[in-house]
C-alpha positions as CSV (number, residue, x, y, z in Angstrom):
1,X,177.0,-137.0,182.1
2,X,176.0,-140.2,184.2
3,X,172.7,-140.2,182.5
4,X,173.7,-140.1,178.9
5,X,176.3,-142.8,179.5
6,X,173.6,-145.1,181.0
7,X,171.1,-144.1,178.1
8,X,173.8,-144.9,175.7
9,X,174.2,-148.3,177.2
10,X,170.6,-149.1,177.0
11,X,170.4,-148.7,173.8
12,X,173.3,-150.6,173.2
13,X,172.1,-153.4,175.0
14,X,168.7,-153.2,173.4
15,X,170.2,-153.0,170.0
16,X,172.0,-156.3,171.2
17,X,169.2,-158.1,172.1
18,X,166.7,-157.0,169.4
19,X,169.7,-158.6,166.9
20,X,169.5,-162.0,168.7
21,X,166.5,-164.5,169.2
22,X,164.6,-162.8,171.9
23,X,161.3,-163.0,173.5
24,X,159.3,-160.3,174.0
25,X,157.0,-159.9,176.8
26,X,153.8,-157.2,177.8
27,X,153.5,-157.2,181.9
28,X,151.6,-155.9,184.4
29,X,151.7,-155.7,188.4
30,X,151.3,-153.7,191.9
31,X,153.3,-153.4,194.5
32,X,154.0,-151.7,197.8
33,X,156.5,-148.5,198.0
34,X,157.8,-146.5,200.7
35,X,161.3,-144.4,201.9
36,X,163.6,-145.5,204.2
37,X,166.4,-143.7,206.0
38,X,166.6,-141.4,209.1
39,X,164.7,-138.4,206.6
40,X,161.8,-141.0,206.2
41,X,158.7,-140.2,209.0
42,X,155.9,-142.3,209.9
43,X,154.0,-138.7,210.9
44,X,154.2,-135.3,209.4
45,X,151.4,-132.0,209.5
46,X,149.9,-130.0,207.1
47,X,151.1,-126.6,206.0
48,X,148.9,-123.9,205.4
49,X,150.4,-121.8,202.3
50,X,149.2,-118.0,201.8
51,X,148.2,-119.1,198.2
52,X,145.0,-121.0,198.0
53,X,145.2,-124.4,196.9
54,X,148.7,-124.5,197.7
55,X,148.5,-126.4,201.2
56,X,151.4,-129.0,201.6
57,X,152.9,-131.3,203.6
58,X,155.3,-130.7,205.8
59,X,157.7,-133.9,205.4
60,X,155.8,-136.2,202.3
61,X,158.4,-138.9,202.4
62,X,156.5,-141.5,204.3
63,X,158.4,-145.0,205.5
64,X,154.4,-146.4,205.4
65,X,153.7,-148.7,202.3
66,X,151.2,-147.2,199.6
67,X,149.9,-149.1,196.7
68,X,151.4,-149.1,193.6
69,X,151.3,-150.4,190.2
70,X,152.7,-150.3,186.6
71,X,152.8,-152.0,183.1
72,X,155.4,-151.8,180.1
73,X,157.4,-154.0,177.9
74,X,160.3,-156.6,178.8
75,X,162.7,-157.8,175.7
76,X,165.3,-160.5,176.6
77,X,167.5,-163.3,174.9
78,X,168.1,-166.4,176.6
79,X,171.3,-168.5,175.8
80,X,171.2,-172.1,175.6
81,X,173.7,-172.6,178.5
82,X,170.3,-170.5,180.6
83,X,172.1,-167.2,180.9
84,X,169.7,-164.3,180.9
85,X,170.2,-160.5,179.0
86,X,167.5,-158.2,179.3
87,X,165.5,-155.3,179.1
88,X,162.7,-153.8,180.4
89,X,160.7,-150.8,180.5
90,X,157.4,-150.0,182.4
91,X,155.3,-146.8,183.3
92,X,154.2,-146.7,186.8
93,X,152.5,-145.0,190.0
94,X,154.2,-144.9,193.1
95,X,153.0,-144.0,196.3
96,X,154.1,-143.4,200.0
97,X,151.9,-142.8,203.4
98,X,152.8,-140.8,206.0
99,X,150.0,-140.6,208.8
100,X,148.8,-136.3,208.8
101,X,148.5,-135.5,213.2
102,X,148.9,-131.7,212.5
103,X,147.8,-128.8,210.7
104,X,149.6,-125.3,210.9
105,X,147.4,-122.6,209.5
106,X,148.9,-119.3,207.7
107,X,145.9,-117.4,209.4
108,X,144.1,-118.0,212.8
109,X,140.8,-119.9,211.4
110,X,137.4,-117.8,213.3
111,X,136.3,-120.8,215.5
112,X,139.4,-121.0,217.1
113,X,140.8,-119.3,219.9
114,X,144.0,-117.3,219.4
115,X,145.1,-119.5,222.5
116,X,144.4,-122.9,220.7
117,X,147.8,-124.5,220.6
118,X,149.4,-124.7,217.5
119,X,149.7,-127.3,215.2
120,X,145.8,-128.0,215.5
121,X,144.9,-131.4,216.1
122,X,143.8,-133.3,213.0
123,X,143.5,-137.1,211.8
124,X,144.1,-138.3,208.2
125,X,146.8,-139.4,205.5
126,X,149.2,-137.9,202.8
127,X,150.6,-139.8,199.8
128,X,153.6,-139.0,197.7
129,X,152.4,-139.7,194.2
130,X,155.3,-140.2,191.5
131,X,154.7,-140.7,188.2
132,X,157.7,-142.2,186.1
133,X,159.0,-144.5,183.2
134,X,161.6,-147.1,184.9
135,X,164.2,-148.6,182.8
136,X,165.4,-152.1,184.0
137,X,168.4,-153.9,182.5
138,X,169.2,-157.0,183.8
139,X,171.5,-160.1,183.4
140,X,170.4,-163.2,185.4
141,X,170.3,-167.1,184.8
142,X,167.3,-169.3,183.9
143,X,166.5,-173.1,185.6
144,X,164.6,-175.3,183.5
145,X,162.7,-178.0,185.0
146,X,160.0,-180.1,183.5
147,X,157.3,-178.3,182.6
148,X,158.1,-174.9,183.9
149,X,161.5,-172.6,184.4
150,X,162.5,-169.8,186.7
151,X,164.3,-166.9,185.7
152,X,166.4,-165.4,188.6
153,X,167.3,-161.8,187.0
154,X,169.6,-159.4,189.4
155,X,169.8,-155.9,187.8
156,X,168.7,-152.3,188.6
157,X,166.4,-149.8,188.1
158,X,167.2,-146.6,186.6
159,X,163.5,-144.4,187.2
160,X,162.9,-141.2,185.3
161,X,160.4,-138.6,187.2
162,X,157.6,-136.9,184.9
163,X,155.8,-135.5,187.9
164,X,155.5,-135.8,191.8
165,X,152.2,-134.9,194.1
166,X,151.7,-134.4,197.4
167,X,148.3,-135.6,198.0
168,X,146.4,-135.9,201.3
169,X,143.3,-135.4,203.6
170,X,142.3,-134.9,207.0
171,X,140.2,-133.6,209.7
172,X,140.3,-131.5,212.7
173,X,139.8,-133.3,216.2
174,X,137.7,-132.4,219.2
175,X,136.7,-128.8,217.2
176,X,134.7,-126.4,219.4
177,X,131.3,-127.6,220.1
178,X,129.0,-125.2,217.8
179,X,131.4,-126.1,215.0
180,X,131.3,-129.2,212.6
181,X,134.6,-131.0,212.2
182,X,137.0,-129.0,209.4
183,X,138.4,-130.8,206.5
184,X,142.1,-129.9,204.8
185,X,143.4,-131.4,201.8
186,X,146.5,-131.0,200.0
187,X,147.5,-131.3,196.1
188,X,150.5,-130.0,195.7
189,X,153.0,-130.1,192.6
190,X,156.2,-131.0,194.2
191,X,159.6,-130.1,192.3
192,X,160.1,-133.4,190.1
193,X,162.2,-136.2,191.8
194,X,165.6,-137.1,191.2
195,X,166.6,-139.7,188.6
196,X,166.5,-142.8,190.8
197,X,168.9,-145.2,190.7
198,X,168.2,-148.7,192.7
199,X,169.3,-152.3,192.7
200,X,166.9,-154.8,192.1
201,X,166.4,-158.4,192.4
202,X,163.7,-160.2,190.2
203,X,161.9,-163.7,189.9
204,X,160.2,-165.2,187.2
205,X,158.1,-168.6,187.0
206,X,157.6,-169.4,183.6
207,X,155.2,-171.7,182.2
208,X,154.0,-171.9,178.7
209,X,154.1,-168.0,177.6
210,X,152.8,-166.9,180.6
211,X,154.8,-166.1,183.6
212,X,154.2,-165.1,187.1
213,X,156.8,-162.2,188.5
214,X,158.2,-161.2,191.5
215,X,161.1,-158.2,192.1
216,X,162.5,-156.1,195.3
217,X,164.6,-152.6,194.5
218,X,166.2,-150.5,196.8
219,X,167.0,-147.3,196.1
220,X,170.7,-145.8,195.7
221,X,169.6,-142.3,195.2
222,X,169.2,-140.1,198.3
223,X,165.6,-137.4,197.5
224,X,166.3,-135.4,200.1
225,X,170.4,-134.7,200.8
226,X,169.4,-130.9,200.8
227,X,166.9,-130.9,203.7
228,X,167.4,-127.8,205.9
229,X,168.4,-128.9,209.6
230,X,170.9,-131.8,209.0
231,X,172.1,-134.4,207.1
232,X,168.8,-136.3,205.8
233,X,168.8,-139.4,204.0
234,X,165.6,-140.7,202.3
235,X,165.7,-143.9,199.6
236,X,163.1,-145.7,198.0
237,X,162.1,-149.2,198.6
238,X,159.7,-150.5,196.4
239,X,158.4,-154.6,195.9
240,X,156.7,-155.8,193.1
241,X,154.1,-158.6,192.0
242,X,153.1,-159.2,188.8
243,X,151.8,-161.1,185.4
244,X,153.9,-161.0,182.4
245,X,152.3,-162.7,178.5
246,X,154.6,-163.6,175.9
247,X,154.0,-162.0,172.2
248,X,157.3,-164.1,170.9
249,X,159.7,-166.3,171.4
């Protein structure tokens, strides 16, 4: 129900704004993007599953920045009193790190002793990988000075998951001598994420059609309320740099 009432309002709002004098804008940026909250880990291990090509990771929601990045469209009107209505839409990557330490196997690998202490000792990385189209409406204020402006534009972000990986690699430590160091990797399809909702600040510094953007979200939406073993709370953080171009206005 929450969803359709916020897609209805978009579309009001766009309808609004396409009917005005508006400028419409392509962009483009990268950014940095991890989880926070006491379900967010810095380390995590590798999962052996008794499918092949199933391996996981044990805990994906890294609170280590991963780069990021996206591009879309941003339609807004500005009133002459420098009061700011807009929207904007964007397809983008975002990644998390968590550092891999461990490795549990599903079977006892031949090099190893059955004595070898479990989780087996390995070095590497893991990345979350979403992939999802982020609606942004906003209402925010513009300061005019000579030859440039700045928009300030609080809003939110309302992000729509079309698919999450768990992607990673790493590689055993101090393996027995006769044996050459063994490599496990992870790509895992993951359940798609939640709808995310987050609040989000933005900066724009305008000058001529070409503008030079700025925005920090955090996220309202906890991933993981239903992790087994207590009450978990993991929530997306995610800053922003960026170029936008001007097609009208």
């Amino acid at each position: 129900m929450k969803r359709y009432l916020l897609v209805t309002i978009i579309i009001l709002l766009f309808n609004y704004l396409y009917a005005q004098k508006f400028e419409l804008s392509v962009q483009a940026y990268s950014g940095l993007f991890h989880y926070s909250g006491n379900g967010a880990v810095s380390t995590s291990t590798f999962i052996q599953s008794s499918s092949p090509g199933h391996d996981y990771t044990n805990n994906p929601y890294g609170n280590k920045n991963a780069f990021s990045y996206g591009a879309g469209l941003q339609v807004q009107h500005v009133a002459k009193s420098g009061f700011v209505i807009g929207l904007g839409g964007q397809y983008e990557i975002l990644r998390s790190k968590v550092i891999i330490n461990g490795y549990y196997p599903d079977i006892v690998y031949p090099f190893y002793n059955i004595a070898t202490p479990l989780p087996y000792r390995v070095n590497g990385n893991s990345f979350l990988q979403d992939q999802d189209i982020d609606l942004n409406p906003y209402i925010g204020y513009r300061v005019k000075f000579n030859t440039i402006s700045i928009d300030i534009l609080p809003g939110f972000d309302v992000g729509f998951n079309l698919s999450s990986y768990d992607k990673g690699k790493a590689t055993s430590v101090n393996p027995p001598s006769n044996q050459p160091p063994e490599t496990y990797q992870t790509n895992f399809k993951r359940p798609d994420a939640p709808t995310d909702i987050r609040l989000r600040l933005g900066l724009a510094a305008n000058y001529k059609r070409v503008s030079v953007t700025a925005s920090y979200a955090h996220g309202l939406t906890n991933y993981d309320k239903n992790m087994t073993g207590g009450n978990y709370d993991v929530r997306s953080e995610l800053i922003r740099f960026g170029m936008a171009y001007k097609l009208s206005n």
